[in-house]
BAFI-3210 file (N, C-alpha, C; in Angstrom, 3 decimals, decimal comma, padded with zeros to 6 digits):
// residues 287
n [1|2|3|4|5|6|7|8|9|10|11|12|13|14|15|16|17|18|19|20|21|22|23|24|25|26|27|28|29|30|31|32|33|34|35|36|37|38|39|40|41|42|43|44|45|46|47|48|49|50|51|52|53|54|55|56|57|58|59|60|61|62|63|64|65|66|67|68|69|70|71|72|73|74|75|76|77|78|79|80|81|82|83|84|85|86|87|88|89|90|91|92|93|94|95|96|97|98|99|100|101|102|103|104|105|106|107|108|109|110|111|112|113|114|115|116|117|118|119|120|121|122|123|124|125|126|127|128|129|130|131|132|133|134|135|136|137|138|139|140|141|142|143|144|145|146|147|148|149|150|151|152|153|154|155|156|157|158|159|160|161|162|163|164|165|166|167|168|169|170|171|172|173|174|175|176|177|178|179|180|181|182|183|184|185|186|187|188|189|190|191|192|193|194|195|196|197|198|199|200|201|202|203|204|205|206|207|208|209|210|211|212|213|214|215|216|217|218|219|220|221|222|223|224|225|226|227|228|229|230|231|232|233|234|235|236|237|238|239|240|241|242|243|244|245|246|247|248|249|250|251|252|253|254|255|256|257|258|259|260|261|262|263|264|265|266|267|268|269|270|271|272|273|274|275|276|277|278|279|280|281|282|283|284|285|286|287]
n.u [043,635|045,561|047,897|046,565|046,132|049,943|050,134|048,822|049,721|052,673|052,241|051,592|053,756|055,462|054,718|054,071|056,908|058,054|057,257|057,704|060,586|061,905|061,598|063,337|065,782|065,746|066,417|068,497|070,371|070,311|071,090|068,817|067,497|065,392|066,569|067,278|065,324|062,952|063,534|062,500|060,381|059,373|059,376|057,819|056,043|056,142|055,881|053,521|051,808|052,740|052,290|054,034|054,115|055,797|057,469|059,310|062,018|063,963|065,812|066,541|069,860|069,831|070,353|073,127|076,474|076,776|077,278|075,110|075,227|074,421|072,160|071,245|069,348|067,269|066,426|064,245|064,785|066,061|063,839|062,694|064,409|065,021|062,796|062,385|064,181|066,007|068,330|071,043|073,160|075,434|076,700|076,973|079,297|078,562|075,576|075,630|074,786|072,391|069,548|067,001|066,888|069,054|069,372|067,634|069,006|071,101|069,688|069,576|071,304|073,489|076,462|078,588|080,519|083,783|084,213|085,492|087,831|090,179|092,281|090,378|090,004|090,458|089,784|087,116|086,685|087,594|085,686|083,041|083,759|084,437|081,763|080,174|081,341|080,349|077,904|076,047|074,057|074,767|074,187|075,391|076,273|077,432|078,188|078,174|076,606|073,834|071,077|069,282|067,580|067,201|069,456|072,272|075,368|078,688|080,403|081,950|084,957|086,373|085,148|084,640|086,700|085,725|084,449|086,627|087,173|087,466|085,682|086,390|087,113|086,234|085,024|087,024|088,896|089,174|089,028|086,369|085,079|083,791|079,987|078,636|075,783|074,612|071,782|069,271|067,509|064,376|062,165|058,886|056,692|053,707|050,811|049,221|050,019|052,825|055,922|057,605|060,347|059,621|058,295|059,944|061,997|060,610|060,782|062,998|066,038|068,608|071,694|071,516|069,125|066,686|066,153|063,729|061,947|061,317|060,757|058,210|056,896|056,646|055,234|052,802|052,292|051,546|050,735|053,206|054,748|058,046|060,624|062,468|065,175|066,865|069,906|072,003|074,553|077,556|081,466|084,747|087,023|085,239|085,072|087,067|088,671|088,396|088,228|087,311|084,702|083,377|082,994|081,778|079,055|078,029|077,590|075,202|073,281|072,239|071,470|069,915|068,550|067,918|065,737|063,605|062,699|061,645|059,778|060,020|059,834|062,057|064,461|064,715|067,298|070,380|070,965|074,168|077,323|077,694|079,933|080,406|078,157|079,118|081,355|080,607|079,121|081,076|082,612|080,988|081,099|084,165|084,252]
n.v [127,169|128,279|126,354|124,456|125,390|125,578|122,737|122,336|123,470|123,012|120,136|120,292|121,338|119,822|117,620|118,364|119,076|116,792|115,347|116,774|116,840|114,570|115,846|118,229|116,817|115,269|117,261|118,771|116,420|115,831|118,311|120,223|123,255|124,113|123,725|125,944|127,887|126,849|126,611|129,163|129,150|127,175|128,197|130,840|129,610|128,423|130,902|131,768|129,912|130,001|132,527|134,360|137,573|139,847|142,605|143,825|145,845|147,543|146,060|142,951|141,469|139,141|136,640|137,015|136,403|136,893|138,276|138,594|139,987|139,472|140,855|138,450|137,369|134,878|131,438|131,760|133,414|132,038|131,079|133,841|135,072|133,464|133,438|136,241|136,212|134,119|132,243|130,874|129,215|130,525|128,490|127,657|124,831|122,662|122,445|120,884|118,548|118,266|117,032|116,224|119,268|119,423|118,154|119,716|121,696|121,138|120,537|123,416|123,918|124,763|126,248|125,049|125,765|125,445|127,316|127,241|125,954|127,909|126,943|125,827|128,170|129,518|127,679|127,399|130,051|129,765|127,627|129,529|131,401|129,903|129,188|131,808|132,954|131,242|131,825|132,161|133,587|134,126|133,663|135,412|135,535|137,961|138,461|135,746|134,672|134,361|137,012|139,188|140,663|143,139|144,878|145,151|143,174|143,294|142,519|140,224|139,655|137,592|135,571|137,312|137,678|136,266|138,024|139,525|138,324|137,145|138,338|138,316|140,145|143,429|145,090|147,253|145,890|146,166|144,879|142,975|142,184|140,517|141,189|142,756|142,811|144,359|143,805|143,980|142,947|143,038|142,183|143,722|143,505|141,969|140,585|142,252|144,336|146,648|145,382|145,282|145,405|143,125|141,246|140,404|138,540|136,465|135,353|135,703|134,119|132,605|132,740|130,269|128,962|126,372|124,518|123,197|123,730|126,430|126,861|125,974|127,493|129,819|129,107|129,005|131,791|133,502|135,147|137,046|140,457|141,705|143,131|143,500|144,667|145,644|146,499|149,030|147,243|146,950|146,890|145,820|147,081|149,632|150,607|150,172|148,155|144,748|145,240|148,023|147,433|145,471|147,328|149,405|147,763|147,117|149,210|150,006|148,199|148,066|150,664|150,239|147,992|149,613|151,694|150,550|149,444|151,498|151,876|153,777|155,005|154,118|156,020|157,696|156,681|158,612|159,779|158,576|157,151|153,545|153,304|156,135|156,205|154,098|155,490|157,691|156,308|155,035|157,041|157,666|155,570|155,820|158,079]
n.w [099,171|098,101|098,488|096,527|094,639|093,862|093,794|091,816|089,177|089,849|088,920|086,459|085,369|085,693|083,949|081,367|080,763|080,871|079,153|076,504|076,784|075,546|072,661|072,730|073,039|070,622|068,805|069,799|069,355|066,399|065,351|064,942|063,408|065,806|067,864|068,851|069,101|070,116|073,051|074,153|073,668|074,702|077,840|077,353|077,559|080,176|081,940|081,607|082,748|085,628|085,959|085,457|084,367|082,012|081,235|078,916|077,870|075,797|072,839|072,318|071,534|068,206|066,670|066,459|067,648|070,858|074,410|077,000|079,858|083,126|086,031|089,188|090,566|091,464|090,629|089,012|086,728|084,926|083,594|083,152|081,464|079,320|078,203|077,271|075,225|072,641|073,787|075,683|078,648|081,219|083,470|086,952|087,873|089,607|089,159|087,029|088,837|089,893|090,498|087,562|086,851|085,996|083,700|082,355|081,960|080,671|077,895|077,345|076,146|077,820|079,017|081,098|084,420|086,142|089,219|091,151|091,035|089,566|087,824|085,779|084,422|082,324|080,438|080,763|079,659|077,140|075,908|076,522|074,845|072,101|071,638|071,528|069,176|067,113|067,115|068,893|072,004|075,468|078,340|080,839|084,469|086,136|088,846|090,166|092,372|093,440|094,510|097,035|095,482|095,848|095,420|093,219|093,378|093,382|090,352|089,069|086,829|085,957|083,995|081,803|079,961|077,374|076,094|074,679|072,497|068,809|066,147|063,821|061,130|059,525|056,944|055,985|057,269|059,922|063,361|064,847|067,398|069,881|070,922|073,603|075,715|078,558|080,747|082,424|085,188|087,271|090,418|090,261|091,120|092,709|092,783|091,229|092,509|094,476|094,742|098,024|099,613|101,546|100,585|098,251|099,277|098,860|096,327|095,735|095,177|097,567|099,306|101,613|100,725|100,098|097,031|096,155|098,240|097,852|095,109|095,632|097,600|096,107|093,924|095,003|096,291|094,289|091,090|089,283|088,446|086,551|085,425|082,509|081,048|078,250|077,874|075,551|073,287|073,502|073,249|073,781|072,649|071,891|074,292|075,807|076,754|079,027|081,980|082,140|080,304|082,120|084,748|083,567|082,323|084,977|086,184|084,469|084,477|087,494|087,229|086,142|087,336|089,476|088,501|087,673|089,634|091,347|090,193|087,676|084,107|081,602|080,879|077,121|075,454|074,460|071,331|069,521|069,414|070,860|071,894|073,107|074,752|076,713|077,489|079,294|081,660|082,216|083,600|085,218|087,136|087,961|089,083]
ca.u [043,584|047,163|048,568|046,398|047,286|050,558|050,123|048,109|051,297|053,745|051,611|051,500|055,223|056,299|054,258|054,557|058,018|058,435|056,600|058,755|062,189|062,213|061,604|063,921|066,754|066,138|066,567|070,223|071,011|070,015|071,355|067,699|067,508|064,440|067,098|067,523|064,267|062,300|063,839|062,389|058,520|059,114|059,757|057,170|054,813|055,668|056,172|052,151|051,321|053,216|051,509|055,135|053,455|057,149|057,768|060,619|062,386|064,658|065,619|067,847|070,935|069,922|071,025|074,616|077,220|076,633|077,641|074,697|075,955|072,711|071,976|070,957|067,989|066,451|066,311|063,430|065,872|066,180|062,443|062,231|065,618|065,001|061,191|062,364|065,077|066,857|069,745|071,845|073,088|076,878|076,190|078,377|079,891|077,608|074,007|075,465|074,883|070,951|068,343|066,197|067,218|070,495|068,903|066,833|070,140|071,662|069,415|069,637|072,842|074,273|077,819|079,091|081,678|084,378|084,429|086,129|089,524|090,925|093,293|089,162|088,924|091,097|089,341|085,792|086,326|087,572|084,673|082,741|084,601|083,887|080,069|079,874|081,795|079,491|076,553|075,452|073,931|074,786|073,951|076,566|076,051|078,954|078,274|078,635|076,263|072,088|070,787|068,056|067,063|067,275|070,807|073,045|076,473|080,485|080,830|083,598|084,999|087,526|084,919|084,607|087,741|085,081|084,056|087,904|086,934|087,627|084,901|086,294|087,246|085,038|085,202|088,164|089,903|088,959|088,769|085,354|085,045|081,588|079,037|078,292|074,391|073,785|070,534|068,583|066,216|063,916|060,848|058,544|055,341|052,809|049,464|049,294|050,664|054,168|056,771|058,084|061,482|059,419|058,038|060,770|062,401|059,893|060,994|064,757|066,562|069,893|072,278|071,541|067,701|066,700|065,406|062,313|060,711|061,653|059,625|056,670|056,038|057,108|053,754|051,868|052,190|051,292|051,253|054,401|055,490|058,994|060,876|063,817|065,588|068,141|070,739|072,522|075,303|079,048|082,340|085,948|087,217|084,760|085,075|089,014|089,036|087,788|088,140|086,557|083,676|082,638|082,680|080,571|078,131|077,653|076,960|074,382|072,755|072,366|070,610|068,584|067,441|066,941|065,111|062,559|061,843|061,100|058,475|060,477|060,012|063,488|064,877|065,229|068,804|070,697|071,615|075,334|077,698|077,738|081,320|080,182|077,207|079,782|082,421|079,856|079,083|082,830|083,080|080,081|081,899|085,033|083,932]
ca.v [127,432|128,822|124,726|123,655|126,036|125,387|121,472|122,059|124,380|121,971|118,907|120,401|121,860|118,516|117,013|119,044|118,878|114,916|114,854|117,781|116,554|113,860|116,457|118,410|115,793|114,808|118,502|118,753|115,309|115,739|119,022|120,772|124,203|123,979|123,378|126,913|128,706|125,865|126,803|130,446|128,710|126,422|129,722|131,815|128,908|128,260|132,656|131,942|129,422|130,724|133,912|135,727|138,931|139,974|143,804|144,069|146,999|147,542|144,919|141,793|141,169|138,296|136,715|136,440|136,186|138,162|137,876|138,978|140,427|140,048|140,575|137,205|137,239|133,581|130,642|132,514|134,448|131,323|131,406|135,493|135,768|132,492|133,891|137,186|136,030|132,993|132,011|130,006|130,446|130,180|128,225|126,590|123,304|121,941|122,723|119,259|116,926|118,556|116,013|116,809|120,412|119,739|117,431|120,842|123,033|120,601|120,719|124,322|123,964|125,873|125,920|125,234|126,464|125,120|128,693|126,990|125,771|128,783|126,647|125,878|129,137|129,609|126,567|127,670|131,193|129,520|127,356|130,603|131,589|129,185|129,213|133,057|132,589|130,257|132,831|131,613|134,056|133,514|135,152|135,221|136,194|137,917|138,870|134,912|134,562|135,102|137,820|139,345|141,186|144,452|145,308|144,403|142,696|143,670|142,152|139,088|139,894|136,559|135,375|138,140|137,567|135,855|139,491|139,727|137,150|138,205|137,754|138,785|142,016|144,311|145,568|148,045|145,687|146,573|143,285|143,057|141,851|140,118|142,435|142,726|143,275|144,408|143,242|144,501|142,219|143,409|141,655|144,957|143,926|140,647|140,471|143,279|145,376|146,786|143,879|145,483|144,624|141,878|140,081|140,327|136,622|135,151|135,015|136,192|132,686|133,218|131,959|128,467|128,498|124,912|125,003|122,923|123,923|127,858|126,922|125,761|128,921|130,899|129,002|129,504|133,213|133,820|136,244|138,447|140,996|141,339|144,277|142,992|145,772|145,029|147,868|149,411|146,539|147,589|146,195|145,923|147,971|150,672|150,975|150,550|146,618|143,868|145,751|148,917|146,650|145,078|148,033|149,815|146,762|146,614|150,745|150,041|147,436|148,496|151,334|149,819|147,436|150,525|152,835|149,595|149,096|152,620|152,152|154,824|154,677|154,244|157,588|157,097|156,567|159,625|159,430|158,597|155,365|152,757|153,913|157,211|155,797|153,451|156,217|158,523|155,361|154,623|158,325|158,233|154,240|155,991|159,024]
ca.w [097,738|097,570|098,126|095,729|092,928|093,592|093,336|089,650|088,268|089,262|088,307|084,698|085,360|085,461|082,943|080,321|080,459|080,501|077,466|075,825|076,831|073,993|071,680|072,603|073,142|069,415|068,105|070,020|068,875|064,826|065,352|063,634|063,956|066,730|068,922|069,287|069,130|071,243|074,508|074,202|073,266|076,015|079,252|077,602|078,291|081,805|082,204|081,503|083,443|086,681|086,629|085,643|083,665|081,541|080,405|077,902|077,702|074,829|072,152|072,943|069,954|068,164|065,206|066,279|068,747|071,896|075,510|077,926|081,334|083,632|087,593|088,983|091,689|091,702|089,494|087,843|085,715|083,513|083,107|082,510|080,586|078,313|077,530|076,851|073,877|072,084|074,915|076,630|079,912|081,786|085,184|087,852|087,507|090,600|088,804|086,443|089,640|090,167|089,326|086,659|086,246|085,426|082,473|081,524|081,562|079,472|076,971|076,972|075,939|079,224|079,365|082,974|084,625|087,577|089,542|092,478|090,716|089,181|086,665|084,881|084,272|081,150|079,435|080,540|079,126|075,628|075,764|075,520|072,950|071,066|071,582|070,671|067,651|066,354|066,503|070,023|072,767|076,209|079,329|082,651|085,667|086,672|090,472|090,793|093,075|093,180|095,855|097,317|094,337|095,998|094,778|092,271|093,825|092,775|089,740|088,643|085,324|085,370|082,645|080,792|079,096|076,913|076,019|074,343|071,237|067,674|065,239|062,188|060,005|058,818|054,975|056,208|058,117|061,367|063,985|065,406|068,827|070,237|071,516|075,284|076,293|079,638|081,248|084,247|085,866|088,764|090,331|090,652|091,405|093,032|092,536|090,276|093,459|093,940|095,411|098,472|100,108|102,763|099,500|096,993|099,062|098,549|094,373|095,095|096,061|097,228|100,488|102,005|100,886|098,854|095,809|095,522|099,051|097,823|094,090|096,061|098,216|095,000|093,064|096,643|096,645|093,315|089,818|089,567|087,451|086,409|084,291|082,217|080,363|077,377|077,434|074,298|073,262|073,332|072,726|074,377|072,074|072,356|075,674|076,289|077,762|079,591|083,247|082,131|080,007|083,576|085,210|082,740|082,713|086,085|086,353|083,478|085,400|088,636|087,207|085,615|088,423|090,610|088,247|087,691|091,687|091,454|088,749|086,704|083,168|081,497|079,721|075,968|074,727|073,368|069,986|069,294|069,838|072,177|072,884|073,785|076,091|077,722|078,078|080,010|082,009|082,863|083,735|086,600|087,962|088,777|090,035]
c.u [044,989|048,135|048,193|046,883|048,398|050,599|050,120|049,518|052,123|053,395|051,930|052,827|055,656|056,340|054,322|056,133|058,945|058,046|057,696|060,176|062,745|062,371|062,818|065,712|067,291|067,028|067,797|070,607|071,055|071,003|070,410|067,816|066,481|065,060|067,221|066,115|063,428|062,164|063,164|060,302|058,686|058,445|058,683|055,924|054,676|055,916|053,677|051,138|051,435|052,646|052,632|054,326|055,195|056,957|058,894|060,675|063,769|064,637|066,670|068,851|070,463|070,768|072,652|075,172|077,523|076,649|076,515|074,805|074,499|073,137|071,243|070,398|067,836|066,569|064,955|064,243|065,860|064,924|062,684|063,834|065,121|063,392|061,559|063,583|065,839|068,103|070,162|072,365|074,829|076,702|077,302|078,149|078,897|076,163|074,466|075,154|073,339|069,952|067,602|066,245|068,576|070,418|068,079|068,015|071,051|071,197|069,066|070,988|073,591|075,816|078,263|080,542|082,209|084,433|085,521|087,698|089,661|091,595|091,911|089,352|089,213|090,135|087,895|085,703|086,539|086,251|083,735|082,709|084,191|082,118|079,636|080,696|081,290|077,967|075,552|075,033|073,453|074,791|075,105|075,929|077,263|079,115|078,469|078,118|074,966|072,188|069,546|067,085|066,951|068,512|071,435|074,849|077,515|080,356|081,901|084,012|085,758|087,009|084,729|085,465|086,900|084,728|085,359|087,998|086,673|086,589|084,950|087,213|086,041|085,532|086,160|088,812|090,070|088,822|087,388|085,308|083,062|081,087|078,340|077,107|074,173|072,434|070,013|067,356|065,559|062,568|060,291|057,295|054,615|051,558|048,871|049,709|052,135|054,727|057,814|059,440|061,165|058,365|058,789|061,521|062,092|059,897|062,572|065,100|068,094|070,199|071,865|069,952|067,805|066,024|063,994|061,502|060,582|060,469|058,439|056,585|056,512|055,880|052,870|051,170|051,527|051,714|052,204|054,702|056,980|059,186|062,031|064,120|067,018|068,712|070,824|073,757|077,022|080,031|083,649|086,600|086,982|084,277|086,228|089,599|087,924|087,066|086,569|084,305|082,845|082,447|081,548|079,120|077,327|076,707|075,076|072,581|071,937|071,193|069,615|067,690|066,778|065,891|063,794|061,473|061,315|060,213|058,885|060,506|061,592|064,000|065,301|066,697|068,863|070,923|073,220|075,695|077,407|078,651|081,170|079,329|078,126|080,877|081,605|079,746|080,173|082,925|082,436|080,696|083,092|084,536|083,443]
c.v [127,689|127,508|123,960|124,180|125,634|124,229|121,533|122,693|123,265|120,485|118,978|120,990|120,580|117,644|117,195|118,946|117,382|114,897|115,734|116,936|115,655|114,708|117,523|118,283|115,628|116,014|118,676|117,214|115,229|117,294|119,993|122,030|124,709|124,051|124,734|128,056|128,331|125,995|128,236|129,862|127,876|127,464|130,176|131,012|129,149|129,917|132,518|131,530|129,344|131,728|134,693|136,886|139,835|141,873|144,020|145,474|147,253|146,175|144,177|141,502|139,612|137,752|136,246|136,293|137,116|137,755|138,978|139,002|140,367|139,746|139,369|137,218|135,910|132,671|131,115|133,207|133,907|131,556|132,731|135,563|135,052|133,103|135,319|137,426|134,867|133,246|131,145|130,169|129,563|129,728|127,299|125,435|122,688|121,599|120,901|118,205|117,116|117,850|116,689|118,642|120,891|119,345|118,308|122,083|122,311|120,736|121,867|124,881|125,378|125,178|126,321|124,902|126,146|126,731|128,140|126,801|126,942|128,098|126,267|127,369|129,564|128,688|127,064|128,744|130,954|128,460|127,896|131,442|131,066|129,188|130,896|133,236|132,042|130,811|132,535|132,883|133,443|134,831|134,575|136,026|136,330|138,317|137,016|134,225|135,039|136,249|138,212|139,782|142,630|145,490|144,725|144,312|143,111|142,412|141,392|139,347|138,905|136,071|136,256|138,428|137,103|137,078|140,020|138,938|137,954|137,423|137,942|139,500|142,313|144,852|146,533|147,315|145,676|145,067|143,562|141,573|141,501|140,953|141,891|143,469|143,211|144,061|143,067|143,880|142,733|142,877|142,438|144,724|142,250|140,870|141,534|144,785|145,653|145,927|144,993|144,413|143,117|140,811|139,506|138,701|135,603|134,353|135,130|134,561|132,898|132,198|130,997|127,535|127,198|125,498|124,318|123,614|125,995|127,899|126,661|126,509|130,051|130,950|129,245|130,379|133,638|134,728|137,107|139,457|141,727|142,424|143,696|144,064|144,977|146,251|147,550|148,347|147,674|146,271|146,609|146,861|149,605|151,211|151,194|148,898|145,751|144,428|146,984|148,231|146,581|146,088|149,142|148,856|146,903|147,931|150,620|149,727|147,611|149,435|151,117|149,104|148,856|151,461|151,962|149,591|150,159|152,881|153,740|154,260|154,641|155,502|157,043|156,988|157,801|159,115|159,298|157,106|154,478|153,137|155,145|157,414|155,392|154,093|157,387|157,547|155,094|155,825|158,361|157,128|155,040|157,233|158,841]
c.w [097,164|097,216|096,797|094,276|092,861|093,509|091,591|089,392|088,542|088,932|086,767|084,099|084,817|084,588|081,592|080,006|080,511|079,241|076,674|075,735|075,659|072,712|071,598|072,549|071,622|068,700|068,104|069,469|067,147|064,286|063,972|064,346|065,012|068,000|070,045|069,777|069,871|072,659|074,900|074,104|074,296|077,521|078,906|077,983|079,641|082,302|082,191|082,295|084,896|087,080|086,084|084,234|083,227|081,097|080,135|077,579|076,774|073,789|072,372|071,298|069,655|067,031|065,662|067,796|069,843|073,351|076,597|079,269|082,205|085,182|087,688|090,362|092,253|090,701|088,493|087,141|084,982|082,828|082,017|081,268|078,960|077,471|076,326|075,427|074,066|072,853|075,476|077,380|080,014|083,344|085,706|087,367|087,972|090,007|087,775|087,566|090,099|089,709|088,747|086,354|085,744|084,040|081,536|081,142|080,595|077,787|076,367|076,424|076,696|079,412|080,973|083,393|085,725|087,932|090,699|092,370|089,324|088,023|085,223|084,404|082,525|080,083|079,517|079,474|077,316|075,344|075,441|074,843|072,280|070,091|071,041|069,374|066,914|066,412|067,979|071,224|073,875|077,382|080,809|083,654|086,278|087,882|091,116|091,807|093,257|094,373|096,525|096,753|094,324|095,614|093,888|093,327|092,895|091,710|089,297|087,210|084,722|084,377|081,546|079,591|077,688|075,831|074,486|072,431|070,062|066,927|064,012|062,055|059,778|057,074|055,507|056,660|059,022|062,149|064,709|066,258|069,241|070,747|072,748|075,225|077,606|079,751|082,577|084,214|086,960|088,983|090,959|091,409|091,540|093,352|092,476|091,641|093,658|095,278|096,618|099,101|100,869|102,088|098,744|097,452|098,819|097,120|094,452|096,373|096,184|099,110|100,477|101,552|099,990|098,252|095,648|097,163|098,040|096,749|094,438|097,215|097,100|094,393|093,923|096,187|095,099|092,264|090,590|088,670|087,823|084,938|083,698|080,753|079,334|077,137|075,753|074,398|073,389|073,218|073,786|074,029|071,949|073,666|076,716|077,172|078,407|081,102|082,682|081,563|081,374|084,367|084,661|083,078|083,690|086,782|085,823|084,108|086,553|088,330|086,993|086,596|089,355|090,083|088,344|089,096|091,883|090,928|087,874|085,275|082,559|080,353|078,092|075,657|074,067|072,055|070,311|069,750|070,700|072,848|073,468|074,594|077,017|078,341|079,157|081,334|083,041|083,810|085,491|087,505|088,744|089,472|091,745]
res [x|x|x|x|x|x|x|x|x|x|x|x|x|x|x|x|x|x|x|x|x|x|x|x|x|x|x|x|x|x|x|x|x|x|x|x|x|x|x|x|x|x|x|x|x|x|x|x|x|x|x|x|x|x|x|x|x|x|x|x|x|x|x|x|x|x|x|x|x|x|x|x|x|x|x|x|x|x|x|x|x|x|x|x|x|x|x|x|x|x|x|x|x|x|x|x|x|x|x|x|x|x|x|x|x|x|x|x|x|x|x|x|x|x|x|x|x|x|x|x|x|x|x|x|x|x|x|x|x|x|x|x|x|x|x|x|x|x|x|x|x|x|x|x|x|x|x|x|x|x|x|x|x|x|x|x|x|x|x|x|x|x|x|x|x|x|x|x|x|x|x|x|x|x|x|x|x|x|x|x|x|x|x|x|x|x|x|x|x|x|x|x|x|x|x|x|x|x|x|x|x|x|x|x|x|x|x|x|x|x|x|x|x|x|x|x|x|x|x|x|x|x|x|x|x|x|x|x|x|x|x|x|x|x|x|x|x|x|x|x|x|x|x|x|x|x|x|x|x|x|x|x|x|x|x|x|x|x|x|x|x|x|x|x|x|x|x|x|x|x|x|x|x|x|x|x|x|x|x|x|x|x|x|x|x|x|x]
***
């Protein structure tokens, strides 16, 4: 029963999204505004038809130009991230030579990235520049690398320079800088039970595993649920830099994946800035 479910899901995986792809081909080509909102009604479909069961925890920045920092588990992340708000993602160079899912990250307008030659990196990071300047939210993965899902990995901040991008003045004069959203992913729970460590690989894809045998014992195994938390946003500025930013981030993060696995509810937010969340933050990193 478990083969055949997973046959039907990716029978109607596949199908559904042949038929779609024209439509959304035209949208980026006419440049209609569908282009953007489409990709988010696409995920929460297949988030439905997968079994993934989503709990959102805070609210994601939309509307404008915002650089989401997120831990990076499995290729389900595009799924749960893209369901859970209007986005676009930052992925290696390599994912362009992937049949047919390189033709679905394209049309998510995913900006991809050489990580391997160092002299890319300058041009990638003005690339997203560009794209958050233009009102675009994009999510990175700055550990660089998926995992097991049980930890969050050391953080890369060489794109974060991205983070650094001026978006203006403000009515005083002030320069306003894009806004950084942490984002804690954790896969808590399978078949409405809690996802211990000697289930969680079976969804977290990471080292040498392939990708299509990995998605067909992923649809096998069945329903998952999945916590994805949207911190409080911050800024370079209000936080003292690029370095400190990523290190904040990554604190944020972290916690957040672990308070999730714990089935801890998440403590409300004090009142006061972002800069004075992210300087508390900074405070517990170096310590």
């Amino acid at each position: 029963m478990q083969s055949l479910r997973a046959a039907v899901l990716l029978f109607v995986f596949v199908f559904v999204t042949l038929v779609l792809i024209p439509w959304q081909s035209t949208a980026l080509r006419y440049k209609r505004p569908r282009r953007k909102t489409f990709p988010q009604r696409y995920h929460r479909f297949l988030c439905r038809i997968f079994g993934i069961r989503l709990r959102v925890i805070g609210t994601p920045v939309q509307g404008q130009g915002v650089l989401m920092i997120s831990n990076h588990t499995s290729w389900l992340d595009i799924l749960i991230l893209s369901a859970a708000a209007r986005v676009s993602f930052v992925a290696k160079a390599e994912v362009q030579s992937w049949p047919f899912f390189s033709t679905l990250a394209k049309l998510q307008e995913t900006v991809f990235v050489d990580r391997v030659r160092r002299s890319q990196t300058g041009a990638a990071r003005d690339q997203i520049r560009d794209r958050l300047k233009s009102g675009d939210a994009l999510v990175l993965f700055p550990e660089g690398t998926s995992n097991d899902g049980n930890r969050v990995l050391p953080f890369k901040s060489a794109l974060m320079g991205a983070a650094e991008a001026e978006l203006g003045t403000d009515a005083a004069g002030n320069v306003r800088h894009v806004a950084v959203q942490p984002v804690s992913v954790a896969y808590v729970g399978v078949h409405g039970m809690p996802m211990g460590r000697e289930y969680r690989p079976l969804f977290a894809w990471y080292g040498d595993m392939e990708l299509v045998p990995h998605l067909w014992e992923a649809l096998k195994t069945g329903p998952i649920e999945v916590v994805v938390e949207f911190h409080k946003p911050m800024t370079v500025d209000s936080v003292g830099g690029r370095k400190a930013l990523a290190t904040i981030a990554e604190v944020m993060i972290r916690r957040g994946q672990a308070r999730a696995l714990a089935g801890l509810v998440p403590v409300p937010e004090e009142a006061g800035s972002a800069g004075e969340a992210a300087s508390a933050d900074l405070t517990e990193a170096v310590a």
